[in-house]
C-alpha positions as CSV (number, residue, x, y, z in Angstrom):
1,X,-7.6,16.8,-31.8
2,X,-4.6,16.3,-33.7
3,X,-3.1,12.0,-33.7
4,X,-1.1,9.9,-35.5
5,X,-3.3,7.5,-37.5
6,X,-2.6,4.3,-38.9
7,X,-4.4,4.0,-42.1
8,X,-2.9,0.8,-43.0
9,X,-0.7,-2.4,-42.0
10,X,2.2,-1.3,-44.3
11,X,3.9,-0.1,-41.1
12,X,4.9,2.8,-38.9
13,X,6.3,4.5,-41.4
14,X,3.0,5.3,-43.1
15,X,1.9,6.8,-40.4
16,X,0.1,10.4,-40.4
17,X,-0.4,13.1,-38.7
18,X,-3.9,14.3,-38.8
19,X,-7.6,15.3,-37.3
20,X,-9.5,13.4,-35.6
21,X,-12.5,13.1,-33.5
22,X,-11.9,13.8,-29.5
23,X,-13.0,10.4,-27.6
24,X,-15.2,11.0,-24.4
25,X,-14.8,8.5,-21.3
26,X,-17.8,6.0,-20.7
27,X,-18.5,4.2,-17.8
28,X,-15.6,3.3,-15.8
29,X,-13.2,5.5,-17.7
30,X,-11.1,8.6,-18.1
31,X,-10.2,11.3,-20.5
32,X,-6.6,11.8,-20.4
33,X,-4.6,14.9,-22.0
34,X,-1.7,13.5,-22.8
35,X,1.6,14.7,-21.7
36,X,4.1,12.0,-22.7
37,X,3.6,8.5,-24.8
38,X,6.4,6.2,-24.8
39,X,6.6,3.9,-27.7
40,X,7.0,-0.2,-27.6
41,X,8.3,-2.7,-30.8
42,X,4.6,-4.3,-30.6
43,X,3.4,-1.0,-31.9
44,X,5.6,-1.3,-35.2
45,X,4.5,-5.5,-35.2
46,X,0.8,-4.3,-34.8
47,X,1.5,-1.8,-37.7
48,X,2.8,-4.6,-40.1
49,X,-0.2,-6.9,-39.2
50,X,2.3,-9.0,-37.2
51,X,0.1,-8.8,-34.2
52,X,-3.2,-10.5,-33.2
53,X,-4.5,-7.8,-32.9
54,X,-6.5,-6.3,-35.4
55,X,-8.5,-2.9,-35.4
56,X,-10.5,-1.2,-37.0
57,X,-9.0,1.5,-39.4
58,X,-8.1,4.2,-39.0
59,X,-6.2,3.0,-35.5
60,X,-3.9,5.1,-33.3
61,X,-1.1,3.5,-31.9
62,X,0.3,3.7,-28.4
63,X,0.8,2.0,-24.9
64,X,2.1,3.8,-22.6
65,X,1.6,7.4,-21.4
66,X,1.3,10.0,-18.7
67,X,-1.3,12.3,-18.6
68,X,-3.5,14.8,-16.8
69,X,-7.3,13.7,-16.0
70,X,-9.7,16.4,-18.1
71,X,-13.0,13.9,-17.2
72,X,-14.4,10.9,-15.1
73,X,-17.6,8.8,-16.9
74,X,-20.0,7.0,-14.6
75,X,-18.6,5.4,-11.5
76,X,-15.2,6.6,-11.8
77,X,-13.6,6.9,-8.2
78,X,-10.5,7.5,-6.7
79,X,-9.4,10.4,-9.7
80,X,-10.8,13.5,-10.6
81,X,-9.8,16.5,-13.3
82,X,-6.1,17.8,-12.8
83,X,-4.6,14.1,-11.6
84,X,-1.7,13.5,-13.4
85,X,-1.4,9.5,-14.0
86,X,0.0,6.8,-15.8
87,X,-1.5,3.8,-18.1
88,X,-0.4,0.5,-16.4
89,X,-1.5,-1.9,-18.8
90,X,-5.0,-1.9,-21.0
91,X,-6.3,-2.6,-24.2
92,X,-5.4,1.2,-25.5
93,X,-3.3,0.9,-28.1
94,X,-4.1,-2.5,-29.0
95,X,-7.7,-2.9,-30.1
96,X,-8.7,0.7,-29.7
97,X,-6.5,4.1,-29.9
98,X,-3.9,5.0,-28.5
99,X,-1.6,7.2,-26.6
100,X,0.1,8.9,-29.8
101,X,-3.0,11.8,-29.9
102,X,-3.8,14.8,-28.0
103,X,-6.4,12.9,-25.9
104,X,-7.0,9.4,-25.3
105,X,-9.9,7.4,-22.8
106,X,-8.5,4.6,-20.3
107,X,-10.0,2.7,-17.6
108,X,-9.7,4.0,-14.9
109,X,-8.5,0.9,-13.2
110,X,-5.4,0.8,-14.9
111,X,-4.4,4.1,-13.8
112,X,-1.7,4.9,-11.4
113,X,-0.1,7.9,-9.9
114,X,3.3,9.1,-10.3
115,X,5.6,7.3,-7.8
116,X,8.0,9.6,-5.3
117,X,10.7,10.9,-6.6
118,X,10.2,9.9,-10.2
119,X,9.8,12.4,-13.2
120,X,6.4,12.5,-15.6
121,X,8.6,11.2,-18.5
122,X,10.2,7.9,-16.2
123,X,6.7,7.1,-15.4
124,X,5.0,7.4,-18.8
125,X,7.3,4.7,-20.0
126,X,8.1,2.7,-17.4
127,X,5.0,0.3,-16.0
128,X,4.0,-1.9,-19.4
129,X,7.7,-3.1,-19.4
130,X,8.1,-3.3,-16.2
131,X,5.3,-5.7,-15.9
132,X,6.4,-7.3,-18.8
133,X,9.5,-7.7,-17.2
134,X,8.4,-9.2,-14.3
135,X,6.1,-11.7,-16.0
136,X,9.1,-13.0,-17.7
137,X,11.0,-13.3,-14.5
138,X,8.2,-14.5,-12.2
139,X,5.8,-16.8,-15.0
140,X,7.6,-20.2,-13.8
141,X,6.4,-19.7,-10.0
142,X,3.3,-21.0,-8.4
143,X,1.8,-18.6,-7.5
144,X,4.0,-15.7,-9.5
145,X,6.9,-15.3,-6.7
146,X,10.4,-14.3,-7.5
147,X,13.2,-17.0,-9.0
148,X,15.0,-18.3,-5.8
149,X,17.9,-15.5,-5.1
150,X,21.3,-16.5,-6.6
151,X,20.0,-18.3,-9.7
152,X,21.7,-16.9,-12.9
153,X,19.8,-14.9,-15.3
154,X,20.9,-13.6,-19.2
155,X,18.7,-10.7,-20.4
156,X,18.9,-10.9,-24.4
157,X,18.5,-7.3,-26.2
158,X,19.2,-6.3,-22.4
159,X,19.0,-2.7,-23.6
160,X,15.9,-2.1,-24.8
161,X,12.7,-1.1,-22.4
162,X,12.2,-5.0,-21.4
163,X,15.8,-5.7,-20.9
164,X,16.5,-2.8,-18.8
165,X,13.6,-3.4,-16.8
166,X,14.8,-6.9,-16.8
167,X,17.9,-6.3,-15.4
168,X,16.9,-3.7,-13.0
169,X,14.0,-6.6,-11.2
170,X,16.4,-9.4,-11.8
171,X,19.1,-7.6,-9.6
172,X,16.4,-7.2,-7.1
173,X,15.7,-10.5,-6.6
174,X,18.8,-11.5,-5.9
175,X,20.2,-13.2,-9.4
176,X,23.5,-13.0,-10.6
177,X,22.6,-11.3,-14.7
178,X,24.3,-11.8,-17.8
179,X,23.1,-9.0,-20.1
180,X,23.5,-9.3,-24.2
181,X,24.3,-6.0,-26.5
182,X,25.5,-4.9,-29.2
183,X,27.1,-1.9,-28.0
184,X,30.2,-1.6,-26.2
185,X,28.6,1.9,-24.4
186,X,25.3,0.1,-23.6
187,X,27.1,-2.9,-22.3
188,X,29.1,-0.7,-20.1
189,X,25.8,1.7,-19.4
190,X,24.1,-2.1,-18.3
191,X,27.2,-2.9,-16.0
192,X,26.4,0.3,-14.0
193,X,22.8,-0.2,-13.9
194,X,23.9,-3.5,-11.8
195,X,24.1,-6.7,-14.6
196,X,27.4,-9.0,-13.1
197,X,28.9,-9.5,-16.8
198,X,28.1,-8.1,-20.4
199,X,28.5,-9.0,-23.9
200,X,27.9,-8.5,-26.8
201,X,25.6,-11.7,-28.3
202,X,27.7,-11.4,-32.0
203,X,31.1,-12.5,-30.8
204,X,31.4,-16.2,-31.7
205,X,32.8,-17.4,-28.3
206,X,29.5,-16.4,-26.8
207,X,28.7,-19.4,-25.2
208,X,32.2,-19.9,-24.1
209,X,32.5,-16.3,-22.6
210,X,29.1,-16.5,-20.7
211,X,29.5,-20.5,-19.0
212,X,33.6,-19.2,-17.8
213,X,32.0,-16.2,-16.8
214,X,29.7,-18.4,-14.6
215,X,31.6,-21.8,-13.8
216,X,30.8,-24.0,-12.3
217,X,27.3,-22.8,-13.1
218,X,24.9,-22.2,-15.8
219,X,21.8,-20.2,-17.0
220,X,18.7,-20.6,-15.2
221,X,16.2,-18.0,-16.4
222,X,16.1,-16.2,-20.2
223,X,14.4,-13.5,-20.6
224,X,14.4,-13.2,-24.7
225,X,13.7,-10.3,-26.4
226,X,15.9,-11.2,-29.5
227,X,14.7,-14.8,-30.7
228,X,16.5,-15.1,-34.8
229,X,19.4,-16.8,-34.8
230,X,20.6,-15.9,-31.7
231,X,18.2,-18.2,-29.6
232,X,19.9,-21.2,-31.0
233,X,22.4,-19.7,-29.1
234,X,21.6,-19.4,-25.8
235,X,20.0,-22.7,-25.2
236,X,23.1,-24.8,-25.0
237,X,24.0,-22.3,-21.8
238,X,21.7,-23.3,-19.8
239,X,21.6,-25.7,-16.7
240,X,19.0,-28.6,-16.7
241,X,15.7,-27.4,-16.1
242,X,16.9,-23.3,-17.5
243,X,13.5,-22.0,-18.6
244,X,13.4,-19.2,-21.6
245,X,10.8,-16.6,-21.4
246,X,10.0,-15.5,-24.6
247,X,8.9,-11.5,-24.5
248,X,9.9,-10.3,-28.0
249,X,11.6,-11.3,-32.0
250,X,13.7,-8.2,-32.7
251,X,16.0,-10.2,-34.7
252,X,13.2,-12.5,-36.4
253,X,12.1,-15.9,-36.6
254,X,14.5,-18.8,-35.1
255,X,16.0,-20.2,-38.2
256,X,16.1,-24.2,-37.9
257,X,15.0,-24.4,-34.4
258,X,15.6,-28.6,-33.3
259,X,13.3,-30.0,-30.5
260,X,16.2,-32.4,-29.5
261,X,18.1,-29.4,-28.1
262,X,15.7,-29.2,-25.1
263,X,14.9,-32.7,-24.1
264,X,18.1,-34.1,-22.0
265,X,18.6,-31.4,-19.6
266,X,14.3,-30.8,-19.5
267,X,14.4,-26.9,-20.9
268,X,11.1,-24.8,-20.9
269,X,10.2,-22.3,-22.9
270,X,7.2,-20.3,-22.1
271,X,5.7,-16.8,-24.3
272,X,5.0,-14.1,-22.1
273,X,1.8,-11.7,-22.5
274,X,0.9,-9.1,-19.9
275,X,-2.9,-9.4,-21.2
276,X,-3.3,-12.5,-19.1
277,X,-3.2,-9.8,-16.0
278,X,-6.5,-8.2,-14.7
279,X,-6.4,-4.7,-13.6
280,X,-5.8,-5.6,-10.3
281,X,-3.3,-7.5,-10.4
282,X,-1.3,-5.2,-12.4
283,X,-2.1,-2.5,-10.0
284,X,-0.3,-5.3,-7.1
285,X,2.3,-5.7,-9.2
286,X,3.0,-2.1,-9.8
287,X,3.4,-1.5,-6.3
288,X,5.9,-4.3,-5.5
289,X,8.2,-3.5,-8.7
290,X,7.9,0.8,-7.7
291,X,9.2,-0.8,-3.9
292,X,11.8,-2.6,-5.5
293,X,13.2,-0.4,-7.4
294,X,13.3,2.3,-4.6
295,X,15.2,-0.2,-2.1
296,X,17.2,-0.5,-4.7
297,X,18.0,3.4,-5.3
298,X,16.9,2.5,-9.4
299,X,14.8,4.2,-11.7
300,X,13.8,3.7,-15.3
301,X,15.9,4.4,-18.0
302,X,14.9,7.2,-20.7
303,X,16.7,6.6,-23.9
304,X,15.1,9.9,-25.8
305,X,12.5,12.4,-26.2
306,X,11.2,13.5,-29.5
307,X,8.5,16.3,-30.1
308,X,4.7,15.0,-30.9
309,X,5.8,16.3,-34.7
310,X,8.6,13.8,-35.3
311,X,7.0,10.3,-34.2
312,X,8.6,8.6,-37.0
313,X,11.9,9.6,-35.9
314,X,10.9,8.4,-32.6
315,X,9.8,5.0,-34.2
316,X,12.9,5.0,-36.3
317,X,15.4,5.3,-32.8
318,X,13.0,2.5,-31.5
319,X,14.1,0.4,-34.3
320,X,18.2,1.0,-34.1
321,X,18.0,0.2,-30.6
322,X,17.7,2.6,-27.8
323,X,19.4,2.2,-24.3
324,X,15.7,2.2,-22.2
325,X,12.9,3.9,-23.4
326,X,12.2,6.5,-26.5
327,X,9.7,9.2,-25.5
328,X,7.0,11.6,-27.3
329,X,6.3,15.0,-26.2
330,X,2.7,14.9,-27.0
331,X,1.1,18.4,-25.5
332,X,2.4,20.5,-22.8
């Protein structure tokens, strides 16, 4: 089968299209054909050894993707050849291949179906962000619940797959958001999608802009995807007790981070990883973000769709950022 291997950690762009051996299912998973992969910035981190992950070479990236069941292995229930489902959230990918070939095995368990009225491409992008997304939002509750309706949220890179998923949820819940950009279009693209105020993260009243904006409140919840200089940034916004979930480091390392800066007012910051959730939980958690968004009349965001051929085009649209999610066609 043809794939996309990684025969190094010098990054994406060394990436090759090539042969490669055609994985069959074992017990408890599926073969896939895939239709659609969707791409994520921790494949290009995992591609310059900026990941903990580590496997063996050559690797085939890719998260996320829709496909059609060809086989079960042993004790496989519930799917059978000719389903046509998504990958929720699983190790592919990570430490074993990936979504960017002609076929790839998945557990079963972390296979869902296509939700009503969504198209193949939404869903093959949509679920690891989404419950990226709503670890970020919910990681501070005990059990994971909702943040109380009418706190304030800002959404950092709110453009991206995370940020738009971000938005999306946090409108759901009830919070007033305050989504960062770049881009005057996305900014106005994230105002329709439902965010209360927009803008963009490199003007230098920022913190002025986003505390009138919210007088006589402040930040509660961050969901970061930026970190660099910009987090230095966004702490002074929030209220006492604001908690920052930290989901990505687009713009690189925090440059002279100081301690001091979150004592007074009790500030949390807390990393988000969507590993910490079983398959079953994930499946839960699918079901109440796919209600959500359909009380809300939303659906995900597809930024582009590239053919299986040009996946480091697709990589290099990833990296100028995209407004949602950038597809690959992988086999029709």
């Amino acid at each position: 089968m043809r794939a996309w291997l990684m025969d190094s950690y010098e990054g994406v762009e060394k990436l090759r299209l090539g042969e490669t051996d055609e994985p069959t299912p074992g017990r408890g998973e599926a073969l896939l054909k895939v239709l659609w992969a969707a791409l994520n910035p921790a494949d290009a981190f995992l591609a310059r050894a900026q990941y903990p992950a580590k496997p063996p070479l050559p690797h085939i990236l890719g998260r996320d993707a829709l496909g059609e069941v060809l086989a079960v292995g042993e004790g496989v229930t519930g799917l059978r050849p000719g389903d046509v489902v998504g990958i929720l959230r699983c190790e592919v990918g990570v430490t074993v291949r990936g979504t960017l070939a002609e076929r790839v095995v998945v557990p079963a368990d972390a296979l869902a179906p296509v939700p009503d009225g969504w198209t193949p491409e939404e869903m093959a992008g949509a679920p690891l962000v989404f419950l990226t997304a709503w670890q970020a939002l919910t990681q501070w509750s005990t059990p994971e619940a909702p943040p109380p309706a009418g706190e304030t949220l800002l959404v950092t890179g709110a453009s991206g797959g995370v940020g738009v998923a971000s938005v999306l949820l946090g409108k759901s819940m009830g919070l007033t958001v305050v989504a960062l950009s770049r881009s005057a279009s996305k900014r106005e693209k994230l105002r329709h999608l439902g965010a209360d105020f927009a803008f963009d993260p490199a003007n230098p009243d920022l913190r002025k802009s986003v505390l009138d904006a919210l007088r006589p409140r402040k930040v509660d919840l961050v969901v970061d995807n930026v970190a660099g200089p910009l987090f230095n940034q966004i702490i002074p916004v929030l209220g006492y007790g604001g908690r920052i979930s930290a989901v990505g480091r687009s713009g690189g390392v925090v440059p002279e981070f100081n301690t001091a800066t979150l004592f007074f007012r009790r500030v949390r910051i807390g990393g988000v990883a969507t590993g910490d959730y079983s398959h079953a939980t994930a499946q839960t958690l699918w079901k109440e973000i796919v209600a959500r968004l359909a009380a809300a009349g939303r659906r995900p965001v597809i930024d582009r769709v590239f053919p299986f051929e040009e996946v480091p085009a697709a990589f290099a649209r990833l990296a100028e950022g995209p407004m949602g999610k950038v597809l690959v066609r992988v086999t029709k």
